[in-house]
C-alpha positions as CSV (number, residue, x, y, z in Angstrom):
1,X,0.0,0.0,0.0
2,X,1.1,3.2,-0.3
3,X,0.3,6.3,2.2
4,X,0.8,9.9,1.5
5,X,2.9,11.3,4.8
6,X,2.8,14.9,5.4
7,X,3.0,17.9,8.0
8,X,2.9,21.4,8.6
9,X,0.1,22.6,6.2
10,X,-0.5,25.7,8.4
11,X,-4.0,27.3,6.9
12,X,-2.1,27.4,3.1
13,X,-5.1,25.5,1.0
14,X,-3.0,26.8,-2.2
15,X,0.0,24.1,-1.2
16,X,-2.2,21.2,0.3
17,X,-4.1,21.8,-2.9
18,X,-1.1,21.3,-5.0
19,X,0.3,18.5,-2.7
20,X,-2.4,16.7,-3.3
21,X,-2.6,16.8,-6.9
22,X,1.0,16.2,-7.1
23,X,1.0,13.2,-5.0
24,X,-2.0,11.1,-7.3
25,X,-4.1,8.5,-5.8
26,X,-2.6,6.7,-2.4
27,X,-4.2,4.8,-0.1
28,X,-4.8,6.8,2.8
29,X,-3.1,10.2,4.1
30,X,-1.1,10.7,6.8
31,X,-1.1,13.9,8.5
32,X,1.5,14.6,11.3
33,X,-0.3,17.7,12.4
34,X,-0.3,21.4,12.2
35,X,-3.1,21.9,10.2
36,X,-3.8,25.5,11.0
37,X,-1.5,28.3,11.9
38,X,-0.3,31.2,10.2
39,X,-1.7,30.9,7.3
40,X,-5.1,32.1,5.9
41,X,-7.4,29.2,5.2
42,X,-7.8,27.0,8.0
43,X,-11.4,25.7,7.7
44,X,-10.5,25.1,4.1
45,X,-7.9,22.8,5.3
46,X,-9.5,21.2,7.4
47,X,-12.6,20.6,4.9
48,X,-9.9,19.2,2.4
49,X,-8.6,16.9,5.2
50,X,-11.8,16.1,5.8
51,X,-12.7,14.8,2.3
52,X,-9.8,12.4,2.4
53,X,-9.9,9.3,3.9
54,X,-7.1,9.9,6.1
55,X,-5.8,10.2,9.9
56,X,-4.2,12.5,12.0
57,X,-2.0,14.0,14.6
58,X,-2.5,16.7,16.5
59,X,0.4,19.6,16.5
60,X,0.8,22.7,18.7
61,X,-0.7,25.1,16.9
62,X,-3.6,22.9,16.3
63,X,-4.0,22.3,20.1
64,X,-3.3,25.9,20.6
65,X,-6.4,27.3,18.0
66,X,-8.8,24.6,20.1
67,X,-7.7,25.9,23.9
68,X,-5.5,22.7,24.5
69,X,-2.0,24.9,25.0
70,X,-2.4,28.5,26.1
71,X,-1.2,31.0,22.9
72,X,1.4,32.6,25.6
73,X,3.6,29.9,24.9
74,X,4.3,30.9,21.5
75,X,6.4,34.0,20.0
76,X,4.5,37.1,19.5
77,X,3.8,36.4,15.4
78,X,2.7,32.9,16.1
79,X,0.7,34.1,19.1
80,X,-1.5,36.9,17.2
81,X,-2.3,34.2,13.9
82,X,-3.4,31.8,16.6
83,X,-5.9,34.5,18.3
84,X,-6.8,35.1,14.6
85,X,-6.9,31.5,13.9
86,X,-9.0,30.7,17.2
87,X,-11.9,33.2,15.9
88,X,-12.1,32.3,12.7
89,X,-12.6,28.3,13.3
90,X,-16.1,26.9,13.0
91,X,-17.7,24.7,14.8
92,X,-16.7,21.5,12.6
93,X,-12.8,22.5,12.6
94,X,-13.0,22.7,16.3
95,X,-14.5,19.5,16.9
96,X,-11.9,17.9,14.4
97,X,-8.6,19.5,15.7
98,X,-10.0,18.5,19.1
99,X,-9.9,15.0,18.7
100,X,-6.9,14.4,17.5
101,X,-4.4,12.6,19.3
102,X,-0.9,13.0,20.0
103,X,0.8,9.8,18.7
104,X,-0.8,7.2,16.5
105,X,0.5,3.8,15.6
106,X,0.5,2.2,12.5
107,X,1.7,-1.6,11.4
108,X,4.6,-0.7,14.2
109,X,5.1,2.5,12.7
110,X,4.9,5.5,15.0
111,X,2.8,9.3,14.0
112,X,3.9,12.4,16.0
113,X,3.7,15.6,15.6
114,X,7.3,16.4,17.4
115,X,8.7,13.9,19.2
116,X,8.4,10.2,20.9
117,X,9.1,12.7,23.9
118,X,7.5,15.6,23.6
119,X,4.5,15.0,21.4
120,X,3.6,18.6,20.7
121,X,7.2,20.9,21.1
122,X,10.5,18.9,20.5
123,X,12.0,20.0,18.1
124,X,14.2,16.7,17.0
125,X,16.9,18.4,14.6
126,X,20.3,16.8,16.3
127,X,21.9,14.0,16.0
128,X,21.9,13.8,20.4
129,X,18.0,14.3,20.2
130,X,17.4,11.8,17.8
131,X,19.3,8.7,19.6
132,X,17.4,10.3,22.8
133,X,13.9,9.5,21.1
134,X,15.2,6.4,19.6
135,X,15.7,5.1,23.4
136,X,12.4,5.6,24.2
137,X,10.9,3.5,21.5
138,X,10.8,0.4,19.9
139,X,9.1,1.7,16.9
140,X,11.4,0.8,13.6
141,X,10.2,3.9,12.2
142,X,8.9,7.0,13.2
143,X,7.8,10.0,11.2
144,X,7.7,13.9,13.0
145,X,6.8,17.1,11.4
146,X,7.2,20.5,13.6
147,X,10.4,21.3,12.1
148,X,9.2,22.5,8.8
149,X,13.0,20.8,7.6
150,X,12.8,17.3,5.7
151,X,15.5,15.3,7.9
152,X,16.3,11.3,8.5
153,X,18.1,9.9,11.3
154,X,19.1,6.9,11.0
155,X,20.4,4.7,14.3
156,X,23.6,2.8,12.9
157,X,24.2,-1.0,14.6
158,X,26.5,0.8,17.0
159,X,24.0,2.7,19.0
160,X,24.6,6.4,17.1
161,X,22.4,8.3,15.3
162,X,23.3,9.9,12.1
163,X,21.5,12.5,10.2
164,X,20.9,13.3,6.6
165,X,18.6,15.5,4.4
166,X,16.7,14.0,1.9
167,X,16.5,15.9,-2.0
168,X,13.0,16.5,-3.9
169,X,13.1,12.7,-5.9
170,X,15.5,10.8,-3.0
171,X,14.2,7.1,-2.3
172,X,15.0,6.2,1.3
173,X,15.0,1.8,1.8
174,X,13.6,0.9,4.8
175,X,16.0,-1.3,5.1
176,X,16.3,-2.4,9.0
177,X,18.0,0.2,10.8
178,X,15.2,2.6,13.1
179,X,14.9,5.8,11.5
180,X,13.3,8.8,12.5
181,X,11.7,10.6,9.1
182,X,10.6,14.4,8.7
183,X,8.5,14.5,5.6
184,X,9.0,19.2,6.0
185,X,6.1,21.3,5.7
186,X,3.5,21.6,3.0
187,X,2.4,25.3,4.1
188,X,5.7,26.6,5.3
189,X,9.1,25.6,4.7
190,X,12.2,26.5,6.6
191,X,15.3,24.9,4.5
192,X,15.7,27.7,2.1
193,X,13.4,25.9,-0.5
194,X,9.8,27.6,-0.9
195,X,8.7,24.8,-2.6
196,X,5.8,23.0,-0.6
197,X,7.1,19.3,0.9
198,X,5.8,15.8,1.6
199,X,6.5,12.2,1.2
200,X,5.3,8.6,-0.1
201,X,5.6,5.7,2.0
202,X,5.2,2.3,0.3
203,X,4.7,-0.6,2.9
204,X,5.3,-3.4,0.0
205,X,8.2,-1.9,-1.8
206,X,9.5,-0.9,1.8
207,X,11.0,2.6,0.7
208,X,9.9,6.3,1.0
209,X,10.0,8.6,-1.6
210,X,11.0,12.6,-1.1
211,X,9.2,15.1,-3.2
212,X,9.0,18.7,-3.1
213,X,6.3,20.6,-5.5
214,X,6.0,24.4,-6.5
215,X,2.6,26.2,-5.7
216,X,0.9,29.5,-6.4
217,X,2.9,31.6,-3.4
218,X,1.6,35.1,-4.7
219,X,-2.0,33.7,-4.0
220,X,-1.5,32.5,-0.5
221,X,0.0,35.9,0.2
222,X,-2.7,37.6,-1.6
223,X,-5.3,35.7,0.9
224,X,-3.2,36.5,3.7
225,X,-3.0,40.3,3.1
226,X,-6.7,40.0,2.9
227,X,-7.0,38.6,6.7
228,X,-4.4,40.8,8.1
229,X,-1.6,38.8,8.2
230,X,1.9,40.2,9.5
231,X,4.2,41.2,6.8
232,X,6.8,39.2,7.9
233,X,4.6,36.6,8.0
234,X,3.7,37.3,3.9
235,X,6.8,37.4,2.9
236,X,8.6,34.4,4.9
237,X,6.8,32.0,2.7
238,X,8.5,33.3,-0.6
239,X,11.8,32.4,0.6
240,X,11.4,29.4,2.7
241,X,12.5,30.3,6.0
């Protein structure tokens, strides 16, 4: 079978659009949370999720828009589209981000939004972090969002983890050794690459496939000028950072 894996969509229906279209028919989606967030659609996101037959995680700005982590906790940028975020939900979206959970295990394979550890806020991009998680799991694979950065870490027969960044076409062979797999973000990149990210798991071939896909950026700014959105937050997207 194979699953579409993906993270980070944060309100931008322009790049889950074009994700989806991009990716072609799987057999179920895999969403490792952050559905709303900064950008300017969430209820169309969550709609689109919706209409897929798919499941979820839930990430920290999610649990943040639904009253689950308190807004405080997050820089002041993040903090105001999150009070923006919170009022513009309907009823549905609410319900939705609500229920989803913080880890979710499939055929031995582990869903979390950050970490093993921290569910909603580690950020897992060293190689000490990774073997950290590692040692509180016995999952052979686990894929994490939050860092908006495609990364694999890979534990080695010696005990060490060892990180390396997948490229838009890589194939990665589950091949034994526990990994820890960041698909990026579809709404917000941060590794100097605009270009809206996600991945491909195939459970027969036993491999998952990188890709990276270009969307219409000047219309998701366009919608977020039109909901007030910072300008730093408008132009961040452009340049993937």
């Amino acid at each position: 079978m194979r699953f579409g894996v993906f993270s980070d969509i944060h309100a931008n229906l322009v790049a889950l659009e074009a994700v989806l279209q991009h990716m072609g028919p799987v057999d179920q989606f895999w969403c490792l949370g952050d559905v709303v967030g900064y950008g300017p659609s969430p209820n169309e996101c969550v709609q689109t999720l919706l209409d897929l037959d798919h499941i979820i995680v839930m990430g920290n700005h999610d649990a943040a828009a639904v009253g689950a982590l308190s807004p405080r906790d997050f820089n002041g940028e993040a903090r105001r589209a999150l009070e923006w975020t919170a009022r513009t939900l309907d009823r549905e979206s609410t319900a939705y981000l609500k229920s989803a959970p913080e880890q979710l295990t499939r055929n031995e394979l582990l869903l979390v939004h950050g970490s093993p550890r921290e569910p909603l806020w580690e950020y897992i991009t060293t190689d000490e972090q990774a073997q950290e998680n590692f040692a509180i799991t016995e999952n052979p694979y686990t894929f994490v969002g939050h860092t908006h950065v495609p990364l694999v870490f890979l534990l080695d027969r010696e005990g060490n983890a060892l990180s390396g960044t997948p490229r838009d076409g890589m194939l990665l062979r589950l091949a034994g050794e526990r990994m820890l797999i960041n698909p990026g973000s579809v709404g917000q990149p941060r590794d100097g690459d605009p270009r809206a990210a996600y991945a491909i798991v195939d459970d027969e071939q036993m491999q998952v496939e990188f890709h990276r896909v270009e969307y219409d950026i000047a219309k998701t700014q366009s919608d977020m000028r039109a909901v007030g959105a910072s300008t730093w937050l408008i132009e961040r997207i452009a340049y993937g950072r």
